[in-house]
N, C-alpha and C positions, 0 to 999 in steps of 0.2 A: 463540515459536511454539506453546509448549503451551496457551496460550487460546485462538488462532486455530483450531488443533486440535480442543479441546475444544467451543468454538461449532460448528465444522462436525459434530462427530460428534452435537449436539444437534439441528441443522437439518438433515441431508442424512443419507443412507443411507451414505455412504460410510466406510468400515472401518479403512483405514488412507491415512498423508498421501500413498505414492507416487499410490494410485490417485485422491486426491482432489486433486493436484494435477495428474495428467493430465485428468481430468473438468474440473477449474475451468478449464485452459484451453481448453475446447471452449467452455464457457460466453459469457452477453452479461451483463453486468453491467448494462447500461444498458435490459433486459428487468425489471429489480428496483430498479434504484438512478432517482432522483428526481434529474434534472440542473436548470441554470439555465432552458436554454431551454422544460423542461417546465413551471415555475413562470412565466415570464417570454412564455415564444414564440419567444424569441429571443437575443439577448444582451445583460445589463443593463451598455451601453455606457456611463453615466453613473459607475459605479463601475468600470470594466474587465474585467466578469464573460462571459469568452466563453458562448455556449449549453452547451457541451459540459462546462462544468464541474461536479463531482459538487457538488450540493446536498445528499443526502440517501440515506445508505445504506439500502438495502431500504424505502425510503418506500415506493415501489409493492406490496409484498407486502402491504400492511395494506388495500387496494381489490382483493385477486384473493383468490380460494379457494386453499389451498395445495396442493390438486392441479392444479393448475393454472401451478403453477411447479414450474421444473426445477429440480433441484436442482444439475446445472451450473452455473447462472445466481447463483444462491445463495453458494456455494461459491467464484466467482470476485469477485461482490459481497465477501466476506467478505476475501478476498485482495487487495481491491483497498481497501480499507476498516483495513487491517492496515496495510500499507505507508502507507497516507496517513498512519495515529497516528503509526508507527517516524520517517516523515521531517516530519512537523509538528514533533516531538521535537527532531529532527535540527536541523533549521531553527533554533528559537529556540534551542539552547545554542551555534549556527557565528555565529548573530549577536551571542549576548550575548560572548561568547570573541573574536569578530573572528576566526574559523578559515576559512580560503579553500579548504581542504579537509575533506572528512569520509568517512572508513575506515567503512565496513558489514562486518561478520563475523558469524559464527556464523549466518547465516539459514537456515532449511529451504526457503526458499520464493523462493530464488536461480534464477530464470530468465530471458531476455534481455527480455520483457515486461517483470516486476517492474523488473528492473536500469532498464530505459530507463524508464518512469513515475518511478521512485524519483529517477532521475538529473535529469530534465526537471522533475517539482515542486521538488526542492530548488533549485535555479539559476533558477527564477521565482519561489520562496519567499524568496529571499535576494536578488532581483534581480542574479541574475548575478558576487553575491559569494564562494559557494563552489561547490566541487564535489563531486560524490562518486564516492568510488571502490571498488570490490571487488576485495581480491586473490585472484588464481588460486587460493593456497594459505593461507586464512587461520590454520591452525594454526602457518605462518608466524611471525604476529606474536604468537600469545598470549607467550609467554618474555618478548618484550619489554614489553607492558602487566605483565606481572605484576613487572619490573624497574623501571618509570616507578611503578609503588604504591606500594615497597618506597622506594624514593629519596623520595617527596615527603613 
């Protein structure tokens, strides 16, 4: 999170992550980010690319003046641009491993949005072969990763 952090404190006015995770969720992402059906019109159904799917983060901000964009807007692009790298990640080592599950911890940017995007790409990224999960209490498991290191 400290990149995703650092990006925002370079694009947007905002100070610190509480407030800049409340603002990015007021935000439209799809106000800044370049989808399929802006490239297309519609959905490029020959490959299975629904409209709605991100093509291209902050593509539109390179066609507007930047007062002209919110930096909500921005800042939730950025959040939502984050979470795609973390579970694109996710995705190729649950397939190359064969893992039908996948543990998310330590995130700053744990909210029921992220959670459900994050949860919903990886199970069409894997086609429906893993899952992912967040626990309540991830300080939980650290003891045990740092037990699984020390054994292998």
């Amino acid at each position: 999170s400290s990149t995703l952090f650092g990006l925002l404190s370079l694009t947007t006015k905002f100070t610190n992550a509480v407030e800049c995770l409340k603002e990015a969720s007021l935000g439209d992402n799809k106000a800044v980010d370049i989808s399929v059906g802006d490239i297309y019109g519609g959905d490029y159904s020959s490959i299975g690319l629904p409209a709605d799917i991100l093509a291209s983060s902050l593509g539109k901000v390179r066609k507007s003046k930047r007062e002209l964009v919110s930096d909500k807007d921005i800042a939730k692009s950025l959040f939502v641009l984050s979470v795609a790298n973390i579970i694109q990640s996710a995705t190729l080592i649950s397939l190359m491993e064969k893992l039908s599950t996948v543990i998310l911890l330590g995130s700053d940017i744990n909210t029921e949005e992220i959670r459900q995007m994050a949860s919903v790409s990886l199970r069409v990224w894997t086609q429906e072969k893993s899952r992912l999960i967040f626990p309540k209490d991830p300080l939980f498991l650290s003891p045990h990763q740092n037990i699984a290191k020390l054994s292998s």
